[in-house]
Backbone as a ProteinNet text record, in pm:
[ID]
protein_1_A
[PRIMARY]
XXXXXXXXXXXXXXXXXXXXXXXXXXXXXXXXXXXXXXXXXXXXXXXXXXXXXXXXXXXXXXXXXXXXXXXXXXXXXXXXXXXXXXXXXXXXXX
[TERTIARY]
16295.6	16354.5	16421.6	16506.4	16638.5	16542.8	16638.2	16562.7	16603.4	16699.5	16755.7	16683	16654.4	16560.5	16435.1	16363	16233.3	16250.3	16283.9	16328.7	16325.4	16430.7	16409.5	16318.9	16227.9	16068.9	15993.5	15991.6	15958	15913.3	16103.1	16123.6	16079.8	16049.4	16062.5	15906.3	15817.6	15696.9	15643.4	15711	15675.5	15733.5	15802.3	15878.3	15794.4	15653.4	15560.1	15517.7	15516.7	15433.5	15572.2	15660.7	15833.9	15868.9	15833.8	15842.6	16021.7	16047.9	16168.1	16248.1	16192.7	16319.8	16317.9	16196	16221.5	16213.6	16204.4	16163.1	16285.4	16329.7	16341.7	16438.8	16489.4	16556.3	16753.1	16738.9	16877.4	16944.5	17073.7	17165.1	17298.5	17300.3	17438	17488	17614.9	17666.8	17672.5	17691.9	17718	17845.3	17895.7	18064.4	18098.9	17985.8	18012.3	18068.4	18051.2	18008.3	17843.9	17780	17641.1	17612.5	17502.8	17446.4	17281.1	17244.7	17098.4	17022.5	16885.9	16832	16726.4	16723.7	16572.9	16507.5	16377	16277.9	16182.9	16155	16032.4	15924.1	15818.3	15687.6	15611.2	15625.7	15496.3	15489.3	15332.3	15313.2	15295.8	15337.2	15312.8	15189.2	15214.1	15112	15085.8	15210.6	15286.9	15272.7	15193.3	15188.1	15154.8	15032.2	14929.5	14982.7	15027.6	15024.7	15070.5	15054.2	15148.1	15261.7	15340.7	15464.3	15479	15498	15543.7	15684.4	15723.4	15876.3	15946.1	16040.4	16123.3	16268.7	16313	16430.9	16464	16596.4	16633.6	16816.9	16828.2	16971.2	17015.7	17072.9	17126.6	17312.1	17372.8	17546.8	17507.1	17643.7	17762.2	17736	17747.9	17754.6	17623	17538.5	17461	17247.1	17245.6	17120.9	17059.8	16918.9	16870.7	16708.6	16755	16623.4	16554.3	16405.8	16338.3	16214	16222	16085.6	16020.9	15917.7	15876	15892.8	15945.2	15970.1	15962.8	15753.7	15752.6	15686.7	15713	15704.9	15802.1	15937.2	16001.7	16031.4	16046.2	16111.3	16230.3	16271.4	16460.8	16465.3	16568	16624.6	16761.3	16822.4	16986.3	17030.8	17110.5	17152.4	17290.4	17346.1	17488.5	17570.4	17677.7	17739.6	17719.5	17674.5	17617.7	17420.5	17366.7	17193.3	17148.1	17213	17199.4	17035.3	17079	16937.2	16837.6	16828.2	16707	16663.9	16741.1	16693.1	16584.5	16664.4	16543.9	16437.9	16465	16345.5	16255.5	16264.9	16169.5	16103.1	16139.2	16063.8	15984.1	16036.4	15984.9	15843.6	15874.9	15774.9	15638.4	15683.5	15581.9	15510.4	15589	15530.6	15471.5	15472	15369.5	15281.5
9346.2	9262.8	9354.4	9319.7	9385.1	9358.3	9471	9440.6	9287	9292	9146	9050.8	9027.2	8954.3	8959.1	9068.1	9061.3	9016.9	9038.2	8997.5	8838.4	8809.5	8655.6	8594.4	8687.7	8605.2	8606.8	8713.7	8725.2	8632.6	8654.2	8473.2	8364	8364.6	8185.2	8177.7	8288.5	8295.3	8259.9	8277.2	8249.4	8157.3	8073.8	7924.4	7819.6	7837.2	7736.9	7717.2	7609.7	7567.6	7578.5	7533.5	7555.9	7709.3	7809.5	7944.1	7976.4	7909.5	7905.7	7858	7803.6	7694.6	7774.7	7870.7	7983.2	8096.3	8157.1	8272.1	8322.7	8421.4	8416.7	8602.4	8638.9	8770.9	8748.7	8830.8	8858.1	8978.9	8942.2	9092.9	9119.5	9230.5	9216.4	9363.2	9352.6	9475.8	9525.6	9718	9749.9	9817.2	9845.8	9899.4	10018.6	10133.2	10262.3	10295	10254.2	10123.4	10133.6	10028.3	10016.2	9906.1	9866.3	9740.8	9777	9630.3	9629.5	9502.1	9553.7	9398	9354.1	9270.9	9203.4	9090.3	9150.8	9036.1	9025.9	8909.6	8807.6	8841.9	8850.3	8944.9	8798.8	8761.4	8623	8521.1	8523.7	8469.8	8456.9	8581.1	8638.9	8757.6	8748.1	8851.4	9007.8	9039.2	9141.3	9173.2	8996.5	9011.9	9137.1	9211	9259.3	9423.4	9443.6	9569	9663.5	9795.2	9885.6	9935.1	9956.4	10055.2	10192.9	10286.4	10413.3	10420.3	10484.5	10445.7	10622.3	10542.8	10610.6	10673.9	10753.1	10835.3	10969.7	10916	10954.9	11021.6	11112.6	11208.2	11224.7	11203	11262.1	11357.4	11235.7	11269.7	11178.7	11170.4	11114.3	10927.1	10906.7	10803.1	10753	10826.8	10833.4	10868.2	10745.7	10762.4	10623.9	10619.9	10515	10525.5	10443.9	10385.4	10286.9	10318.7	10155.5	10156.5	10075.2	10056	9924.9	9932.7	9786.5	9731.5	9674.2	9612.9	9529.4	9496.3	9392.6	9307.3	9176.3	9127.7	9109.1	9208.9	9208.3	9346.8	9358	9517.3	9495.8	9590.3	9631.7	9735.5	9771.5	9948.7	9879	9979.9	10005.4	10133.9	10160.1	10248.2	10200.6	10333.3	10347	10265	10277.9	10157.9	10130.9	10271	10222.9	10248.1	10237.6	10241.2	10076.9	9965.3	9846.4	9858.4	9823.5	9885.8	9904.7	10025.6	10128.8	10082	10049.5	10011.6	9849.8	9732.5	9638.7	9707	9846.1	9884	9921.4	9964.8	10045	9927.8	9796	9680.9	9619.8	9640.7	9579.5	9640.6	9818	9869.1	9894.8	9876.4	9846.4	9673.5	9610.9	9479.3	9437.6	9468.4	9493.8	9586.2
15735.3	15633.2	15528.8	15463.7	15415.5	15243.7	15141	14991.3	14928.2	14957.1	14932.5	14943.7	15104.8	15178.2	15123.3	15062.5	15051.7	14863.5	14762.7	14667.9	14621.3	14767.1	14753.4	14819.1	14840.9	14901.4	14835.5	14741.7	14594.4	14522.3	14456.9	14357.1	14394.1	14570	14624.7	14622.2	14620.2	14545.4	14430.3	14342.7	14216.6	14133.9	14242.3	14183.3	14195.3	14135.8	14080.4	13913.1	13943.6	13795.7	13752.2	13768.8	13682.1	13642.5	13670.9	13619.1	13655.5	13735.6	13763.7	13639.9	13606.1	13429.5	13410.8	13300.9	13184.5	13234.1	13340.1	13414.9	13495.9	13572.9	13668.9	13687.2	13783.7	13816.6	13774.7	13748.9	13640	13723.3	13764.3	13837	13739.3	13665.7	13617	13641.9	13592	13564.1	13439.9	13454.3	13326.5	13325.2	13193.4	13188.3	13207.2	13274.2	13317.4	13428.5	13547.5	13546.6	13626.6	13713.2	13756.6	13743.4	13734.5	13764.3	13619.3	13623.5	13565.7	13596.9	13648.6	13677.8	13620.5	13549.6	13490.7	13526.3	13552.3	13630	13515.9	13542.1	13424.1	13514.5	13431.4	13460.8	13450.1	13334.8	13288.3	13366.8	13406.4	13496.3	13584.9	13651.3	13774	13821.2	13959.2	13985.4	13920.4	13842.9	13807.6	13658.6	13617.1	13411.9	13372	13428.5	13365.1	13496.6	13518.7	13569.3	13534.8	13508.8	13440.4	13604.1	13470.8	13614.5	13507.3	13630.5	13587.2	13571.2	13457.3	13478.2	13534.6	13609.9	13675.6	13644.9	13619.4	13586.4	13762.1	13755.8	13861.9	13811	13842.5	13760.6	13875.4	13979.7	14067.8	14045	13970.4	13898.5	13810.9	13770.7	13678.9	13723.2	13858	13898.3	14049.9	14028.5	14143.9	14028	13979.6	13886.1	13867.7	13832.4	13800.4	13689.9	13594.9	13529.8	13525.8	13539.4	13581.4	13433.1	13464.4	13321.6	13323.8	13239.2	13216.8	13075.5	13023.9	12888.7	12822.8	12805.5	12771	12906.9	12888.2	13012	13125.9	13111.2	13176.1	13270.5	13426	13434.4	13456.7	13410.4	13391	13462	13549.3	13628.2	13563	13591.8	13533	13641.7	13695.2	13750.5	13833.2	13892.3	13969.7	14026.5	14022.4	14095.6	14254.5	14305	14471.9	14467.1	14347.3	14350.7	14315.7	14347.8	14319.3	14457.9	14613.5	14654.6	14624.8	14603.2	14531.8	14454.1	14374.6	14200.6	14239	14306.5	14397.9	14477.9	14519.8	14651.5	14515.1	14414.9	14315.5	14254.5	14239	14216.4	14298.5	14444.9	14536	14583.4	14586.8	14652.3	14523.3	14374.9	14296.6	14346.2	14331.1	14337.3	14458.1	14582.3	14697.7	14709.9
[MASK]
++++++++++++++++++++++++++++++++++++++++++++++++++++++++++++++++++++++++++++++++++++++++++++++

């Protein structure tokens, strides 16, 4: 199963009790350019866990940061680490 794929097995997990209304995974871009994604923690299996956060420098355009912030984790990274940046959520959250 692909990160994508497992992501949205994820979310389709935790679309109880309405967590879906106020909750849910966020994909955007940023103007460097790259991407950033934020997932809602509350409520989930995930409320209460710490993550190590991750810094990754590879270039200019080949990097990623992950963190937890709150009840949310955020990565931000490269315009081709969109992937990774889901595999570093994924392989914390399993």
């Amino acid at each position: 199963m692909d990160n994508i794929t497992k992501l949205c097995a994820w979310f389709s997990r935790q679309c109880v009790d309405g967590w879906h209304e106020d909750c849910g995974v966020k994909i955007d871009t940023l103007d460097n350019p790259g991407w950033s994604i934020k997932i809602d923690l509350k409520n989930t299996n995930m409320e209460h866990e710490k993550f190590q956060e991750v810094k990754i420098d590879r270039s200019d355009s080949d990097w990623i940061f992950a963190r937890r912030n709150g009840d949310v984790f955020e990565a931000f990274g490269g315009v081709m680490n969109l992937g990774e940046m889901i595999e570093k959520f994924l392989i914390w959250a399993e």
